[in-house]
C-alpha positions in Angstrom: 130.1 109.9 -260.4 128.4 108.3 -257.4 124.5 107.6 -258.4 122.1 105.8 -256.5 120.4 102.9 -258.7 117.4 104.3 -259.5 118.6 108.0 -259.9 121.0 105.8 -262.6 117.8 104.2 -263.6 115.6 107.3 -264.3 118.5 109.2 -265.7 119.0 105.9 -268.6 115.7 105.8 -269.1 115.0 109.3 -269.7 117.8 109.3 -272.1 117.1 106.7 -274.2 113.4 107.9 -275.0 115.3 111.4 -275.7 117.1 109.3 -278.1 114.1 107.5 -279.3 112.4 110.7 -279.5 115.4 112.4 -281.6 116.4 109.0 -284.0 112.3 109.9 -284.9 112.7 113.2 -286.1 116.2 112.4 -287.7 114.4 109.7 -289.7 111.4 111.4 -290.9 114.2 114.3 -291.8 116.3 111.9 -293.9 112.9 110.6 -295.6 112.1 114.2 -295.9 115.1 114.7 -298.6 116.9 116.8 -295.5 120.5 116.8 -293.8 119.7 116.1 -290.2 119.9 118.9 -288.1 123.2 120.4 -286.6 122.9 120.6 -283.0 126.5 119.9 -282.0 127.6 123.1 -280.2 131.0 121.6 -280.6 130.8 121.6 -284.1 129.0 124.9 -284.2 131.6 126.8 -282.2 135.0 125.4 -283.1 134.0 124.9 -286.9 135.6 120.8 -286.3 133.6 118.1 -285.2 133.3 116.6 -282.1 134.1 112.8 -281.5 130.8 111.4 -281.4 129.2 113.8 -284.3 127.4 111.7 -287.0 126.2 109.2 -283.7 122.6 110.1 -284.1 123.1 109.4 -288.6 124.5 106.3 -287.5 122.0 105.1 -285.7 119.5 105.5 -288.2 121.4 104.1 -290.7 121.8 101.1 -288.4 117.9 100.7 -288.2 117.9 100.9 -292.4 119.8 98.0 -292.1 123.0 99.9 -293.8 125.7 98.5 -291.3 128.9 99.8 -293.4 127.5 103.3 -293.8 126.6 103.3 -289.9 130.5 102.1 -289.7 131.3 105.6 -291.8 129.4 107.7 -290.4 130.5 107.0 -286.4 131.5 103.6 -284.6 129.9 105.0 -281.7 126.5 104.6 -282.9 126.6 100.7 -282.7 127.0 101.5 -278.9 124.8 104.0 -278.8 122.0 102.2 -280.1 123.1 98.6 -278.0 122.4 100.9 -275.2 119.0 102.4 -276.3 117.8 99.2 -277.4 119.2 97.3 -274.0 118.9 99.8 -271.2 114.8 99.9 -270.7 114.7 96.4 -271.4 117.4 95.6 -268.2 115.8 98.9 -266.3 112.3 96.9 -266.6 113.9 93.6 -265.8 115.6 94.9 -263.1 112.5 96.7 -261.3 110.4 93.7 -261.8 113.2 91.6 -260.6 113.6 93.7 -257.5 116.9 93.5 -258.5 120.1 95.8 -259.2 122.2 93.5 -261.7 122.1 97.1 -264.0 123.7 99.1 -261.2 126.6 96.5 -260.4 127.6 96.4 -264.0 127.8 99.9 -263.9 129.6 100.5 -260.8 132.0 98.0 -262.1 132.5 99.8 -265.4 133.0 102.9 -263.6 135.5 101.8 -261.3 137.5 99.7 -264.2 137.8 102.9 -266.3 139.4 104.6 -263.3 142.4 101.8 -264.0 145.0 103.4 -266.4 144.8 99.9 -268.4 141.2 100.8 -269.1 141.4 104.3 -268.9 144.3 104.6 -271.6 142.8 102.5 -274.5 139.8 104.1 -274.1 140.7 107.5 -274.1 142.6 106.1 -277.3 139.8 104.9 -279.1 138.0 107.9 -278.7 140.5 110.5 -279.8 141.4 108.3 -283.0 137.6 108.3 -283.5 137.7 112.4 -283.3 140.7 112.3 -286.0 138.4 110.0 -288.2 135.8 112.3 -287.7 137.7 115.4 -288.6 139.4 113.8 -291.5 136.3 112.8 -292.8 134.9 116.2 -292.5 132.0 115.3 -290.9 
């Protein structure tokens, strides 16, 4: 995907208060006594979860400090949280900065994982994550 840097910007930031926003209401649901809410279509139409469900339980066991039930629930959620802790910070940097250092690291992400020897362990990881997922009966 081609993005200008600050429609890459806007689009990061917008998604990380989203996930601010939805870690909230996840926490004050697990302090609640509740299951957090099933939104995964994925899940909701194919009756099997997708690879990244139990991201958003992650991350809020990472911020109760419960690393290995974080680990359980999805590894994803360690890099989903790196980001939403990391992005704005960068994003603000970066404006202040007058800089783009943000958009370069992306552009060169992008264009590694369009190398097979990228690519391929990737794609890997993320399918073996799915079978975790599915095994666990998430």
């Amino acid at each position: 995907m081609n993005l200008s840097r600050n429609r890459l910007y806007a689009m990061l930031f917008l998604a990380c208060i989203a996930g601010y926003i939805w870690t909230f209401i996840n926490m004050q649901d697990t302090h609640a006594g509740h299951l957090s809410a099933e939104v995964c279509l994925f899940k909701n139409v194919m009756n099997i979860p997708c690879p990244s469900c139990g991201t958003s339980r992650a991350v809020v066991a990472l911020l109760h400090e419960h690393y290995s039930d974080a680990f359980y629930m999805n590894p994803i959620g360690f890099i989903v949280a790196s980001i939403m802790l990391l992005a704005p910070i960068w994003i603000i940097a970066d404006l202040l900065r007058r800089s783009s250092s943000l958009y370069r690291c992306y552009r060169q992400a992008e264009f590694a994982l369009r190398k097979p020897q990228y690519a391929i362990p990737m794609v890997t990881l993320v399918l073996v994550n799915w079978m975790w997922n599915i095994n666990k009966g998430l």
